[in-house]
C-alpha positions in Angstrom: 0.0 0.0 0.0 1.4 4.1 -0.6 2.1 6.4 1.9 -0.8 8.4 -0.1 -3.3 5.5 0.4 -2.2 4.9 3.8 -2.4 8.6 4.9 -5.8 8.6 2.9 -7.2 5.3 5.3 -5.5 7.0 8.4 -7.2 10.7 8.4 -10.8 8.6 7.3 -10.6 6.1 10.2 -10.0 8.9 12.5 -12.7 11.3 10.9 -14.8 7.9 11.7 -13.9 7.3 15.2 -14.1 10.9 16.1 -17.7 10.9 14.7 -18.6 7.8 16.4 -17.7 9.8 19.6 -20.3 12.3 18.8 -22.7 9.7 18.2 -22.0 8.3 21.7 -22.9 12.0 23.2 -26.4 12.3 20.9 -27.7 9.6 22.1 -29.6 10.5 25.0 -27.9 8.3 27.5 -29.0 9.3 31.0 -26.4 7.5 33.2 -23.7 10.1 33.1 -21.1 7.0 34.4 -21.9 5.0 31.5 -21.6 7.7 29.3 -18.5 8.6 30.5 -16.8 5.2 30.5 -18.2 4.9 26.8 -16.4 7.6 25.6 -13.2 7.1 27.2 -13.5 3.2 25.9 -14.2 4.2 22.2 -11.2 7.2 22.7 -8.4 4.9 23.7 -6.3 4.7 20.7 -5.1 0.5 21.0 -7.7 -2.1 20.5 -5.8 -4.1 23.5 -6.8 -1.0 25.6 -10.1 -0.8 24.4 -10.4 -4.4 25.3 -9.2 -3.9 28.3 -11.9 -1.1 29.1 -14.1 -2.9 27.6 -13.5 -5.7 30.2 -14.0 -3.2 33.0 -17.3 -1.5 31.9 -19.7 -2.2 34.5 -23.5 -1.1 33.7 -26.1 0.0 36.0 -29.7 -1.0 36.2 -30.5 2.0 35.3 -28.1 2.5 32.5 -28.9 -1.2 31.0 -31.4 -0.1 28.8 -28.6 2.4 27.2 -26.4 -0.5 26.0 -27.3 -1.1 22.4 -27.5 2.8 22.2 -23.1 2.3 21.8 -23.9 0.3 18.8 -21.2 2.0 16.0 -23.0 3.1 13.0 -19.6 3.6 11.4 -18.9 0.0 10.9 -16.2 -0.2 8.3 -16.6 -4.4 7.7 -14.8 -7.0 7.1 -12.9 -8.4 4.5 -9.5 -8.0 2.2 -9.9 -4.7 1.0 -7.6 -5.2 -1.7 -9.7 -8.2 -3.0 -10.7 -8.1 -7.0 -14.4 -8.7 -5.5 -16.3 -6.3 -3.4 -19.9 -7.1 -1.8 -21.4 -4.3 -0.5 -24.1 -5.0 2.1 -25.2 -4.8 5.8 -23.1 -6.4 8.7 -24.7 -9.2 10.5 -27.1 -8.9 13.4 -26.1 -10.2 16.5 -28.0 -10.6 20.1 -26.0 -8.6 22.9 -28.1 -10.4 25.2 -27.0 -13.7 24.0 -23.5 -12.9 23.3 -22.9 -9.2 24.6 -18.9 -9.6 23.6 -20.1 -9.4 19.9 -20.6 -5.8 20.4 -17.1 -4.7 21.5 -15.5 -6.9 18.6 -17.4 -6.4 15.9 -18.9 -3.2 16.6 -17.3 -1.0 19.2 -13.7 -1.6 18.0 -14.3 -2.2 14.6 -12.9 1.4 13.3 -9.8 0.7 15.7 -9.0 -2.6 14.7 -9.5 -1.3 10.7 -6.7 1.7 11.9 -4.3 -1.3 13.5 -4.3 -2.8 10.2 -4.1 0.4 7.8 -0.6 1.4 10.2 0.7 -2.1 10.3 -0.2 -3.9 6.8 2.8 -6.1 7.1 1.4 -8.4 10.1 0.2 -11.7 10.1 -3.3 -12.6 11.7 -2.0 -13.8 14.3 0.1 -10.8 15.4 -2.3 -8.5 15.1 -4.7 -11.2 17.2 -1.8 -11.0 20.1 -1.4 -6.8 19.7 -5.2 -6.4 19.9 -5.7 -8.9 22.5 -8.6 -10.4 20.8 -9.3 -13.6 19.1 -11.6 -11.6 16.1 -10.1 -10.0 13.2 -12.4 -8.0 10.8 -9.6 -8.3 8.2 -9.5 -12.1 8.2 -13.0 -12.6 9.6 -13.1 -16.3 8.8 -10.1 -17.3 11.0 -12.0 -15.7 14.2 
Protein backbone atom coordinates (compact mmCIF):
# COMPACT_ATOMS: atom_id res chain seq x y z
CA UNK A 1 0.00 0.00 0.00
CA UNK A 2 1.39 4.10 -0.59
CA UNK A 3 2.06 6.39 1.86
CA UNK A 4 -0.77 8.37 -0.06
CA UNK A 5 -3.32 5.54 0.44
CA UNK A 6 -2.23 4.88 3.77
CA UNK A 7 -2.42 8.60 4.93
CA UNK A 8 -5.83 8.56 2.88
CA UNK A 9 -7.16 5.32 5.34
CA UNK A 10 -5.48 7.02 8.38
CA UNK A 11 -7.24 10.71 8.42
CA UNK A 12 -10.80 8.63 7.30
CA UNK A 13 -10.55 6.10 10.24
CA UNK A 14 -10.05 8.92 12.47
CA UNK A 15 -12.67 11.31 10.89
CA UNK A 16 -14.78 7.92 11.72
CA UNK A 17 -13.86 7.29 15.18
CA UNK A 18 -14.10 10.90 16.12
CA UNK A 19 -17.67 10.94 14.72
CA UNK A 20 -18.61 7.83 16.41
CA UNK A 21 -17.70 9.83 19.61
CA UNK A 22 -20.28 12.35 18.81
CA UNK A 23 -22.72 9.68 18.15
CA UNK A 24 -21.96 8.28 21.67
CA UNK A 25 -22.88 11.99 23.16
CA UNK A 26 -26.37 12.30 20.92
CA UNK A 27 -27.74 9.55 22.14
CA UNK A 28 -29.56 10.54 25.03
CA UNK A 29 -27.87 8.27 27.46
CA UNK A 30 -29.03 9.33 31.00
CA UNK A 31 -26.39 7.46 33.21
CA UNK A 32 -23.71 10.08 33.07
CA UNK A 33 -21.11 7.02 34.43
CA UNK A 34 -21.86 4.99 31.50
CA UNK A 35 -21.63 7.71 29.35
CA UNK A 36 -18.53 8.60 30.46
CA UNK A 37 -16.81 5.22 30.45
CA UNK A 38 -18.24 4.95 26.80
CA UNK A 39 -16.36 7.61 25.65
CA UNK A 40 -13.23 7.14 27.25
CA UNK A 41 -13.52 3.20 25.94
CA UNK A 42 -14.18 4.25 22.23
CA UNK A 43 -11.24 7.16 22.73
CA UNK A 44 -8.40 4.89 23.74
CA UNK A 45 -6.26 4.73 20.65
CA UNK A 46 -5.06 0.54 21.01
CA UNK A 47 -7.74 -2.07 20.46
CA UNK A 48 -5.75 -4.10 23.53
CA UNK A 49 -6.84 -1.03 25.58
CA UNK A 50 -10.10 -0.84 24.35
CA UNK A 51 -10.36 -4.37 25.30
CA UNK A 52 -9.21 -3.88 28.26
CA UNK A 53 -11.91 -1.09 29.12
CA UNK A 54 -14.08 -2.90 27.61
CA UNK A 55 -13.52 -5.74 30.24
CA UNK A 56 -14.04 -3.18 32.99
CA UNK A 57 -17.33 -1.53 31.90
CA UNK A 58 -19.71 -2.16 34.52
CA UNK A 59 -23.50 -1.13 33.72
CA UNK A 60 -26.11 0.04 35.99
CA UNK A 61 -29.66 -1.04 36.21
CA UNK A 62 -30.52 1.98 35.34
CA UNK A 63 -28.09 2.50 32.47
CA UNK A 64 -28.89 -1.19 31.01
CA UNK A 65 -31.44 -0.09 28.77
CA UNK A 66 -28.61 2.38 27.19
CA UNK A 67 -26.37 -0.53 25.98
CA UNK A 68 -27.33 -1.08 22.37
CA UNK A 69 -27.48 2.80 22.18
CA UNK A 70 -23.15 2.31 21.80
CA UNK A 71 -23.86 0.33 18.85
CA UNK A 72 -21.23 1.97 15.97
CA UNK A 73 -22.96 3.06 13.01
CA UNK A 74 -19.64 3.62 11.38
CA UNK A 75 -18.92 -0.03 10.91
CA UNK A 76 -16.21 -0.19 8.34
CA UNK A 77 -16.62 -4.45 7.69
CA UNK A 78 -14.79 -7.00 7.14
CA UNK A 79 -12.87 -8.41 4.53
CA UNK A 80 -9.48 -7.97 2.21
CA UNK A 81 -9.93 -4.73 1.02
CA UNK A 82 -7.62 -5.22 -1.72
CA UNK A 83 -9.74 -8.23 -2.99
CA UNK A 84 -10.68 -8.08 -6.98
CA UNK A 85 -14.38 -8.71 -5.54
CA UNK A 86 -16.35 -6.28 -3.42
CA UNK A 87 -19.86 -7.13 -1.79
CA UNK A 88 -21.36 -4.29 -0.48
CA UNK A 89 -24.09 -4.98 2.10
CA UNK A 90 -25.25 -4.81 5.81
CA UNK A 91 -23.11 -6.36 8.68
CA UNK A 92 -24.68 -9.17 10.46
CA UNK A 93 -27.11 -8.86 13.35
CA UNK A 94 -26.12 -10.23 16.53
CA UNK A 95 -28.00 -10.61 20.12
CA UNK A 96 -25.99 -8.61 22.87
CA UNK A 97 -28.13 -10.41 25.22
CA UNK A 98 -27.03 -13.71 24.03
CA UNK A 99 -23.51 -12.85 23.27
CA UNK A 100 -22.89 -9.19 24.63
CA UNK A 101 -18.86 -9.64 23.63
CA UNK A 102 -20.06 -9.41 19.92
CA UNK A 103 -20.61 -5.77 20.37
CA UNK A 104 -17.08 -4.74 21.50
CA UNK A 105 -15.54 -6.94 18.64
CA UNK A 106 -17.44 -6.36 15.90
CA UNK A 107 -18.91 -3.23 16.57
CA UNK A 108 -17.27 -1.04 19.24
CA UNK A 109 -13.68 -1.60 17.98
CA UNK A 110 -14.29 -2.25 14.64
CA UNK A 111 -12.90 1.38 13.28
CA UNK A 112 -9.76 0.71 15.66
CA UNK A 113 -9.01 -2.60 14.70
CA UNK A 114 -9.55 -1.29 10.71
CA UNK A 115 -6.74 1.72 11.89
CA UNK A 116 -4.31 -1.26 13.50
CA UNK A 117 -4.27 -2.76 10.18
CA UNK A 118 -4.09 0.38 7.83
CA UNK A 119 -0.64 1.44 10.21
CA UNK A 120 0.69 -2.10 10.26
CA UNK A 121 -0.22 -3.95 6.75
CA UNK A 122 2.81 -6.12 7.14
CA UNK A 123 1.41 -8.37 10.05
CA UNK A 124 0.21 -11.68 10.13
CA UNK A 125 -3.33 -12.62 11.75
CA UNK A 126 -2.04 -13.76 14.32
CA UNK A 127 0.13 -10.77 15.38
CA UNK A 128 -2.34 -8.55 15.05
CA UNK A 129 -4.67 -11.16 17.18
CA UNK A 130 -1.82 -11.00 20.08
CA UNK A 131 -1.43 -6.77 19.68
CA UNK A 132 -5.24 -6.40 19.91
CA UNK A 133 -5.67 -8.92 22.45
CA UNK A 134 -8.61 -10.35 20.78
CA UNK A 135 -9.29 -13.60 19.12
CA UNK A 136 -11.64 -11.64 16.06
CA UNK A 137 -10.14 -10.00 13.16
CA UNK A 138 -12.38 -8.03 10.77
CA UNK A 139 -9.60 -8.31 8.18
CA UNK A 140 -9.48 -12.10 8.19
CA UNK A 141 -13.03 -12.63 9.57
CA UNK A 142 -13.05 -16.31 8.83
CA UNK A 143 -10.06 -17.30 11.02
CA UNK A 144 -12.05 -15.72 14.23
Amino acid sequence: MNQDRIELLDQLLNGLALRYDEHIQERGIDDRTFLDDVRSLVSQPEVSEQKKAWENLRVSVNAIRSVAEIANPYYVGYGNPNAEVLIIGKEKGFDIDQVPENLFKESVSNVSQWAEFVKNPERTVGEYQERMGISFNPRYPRYA
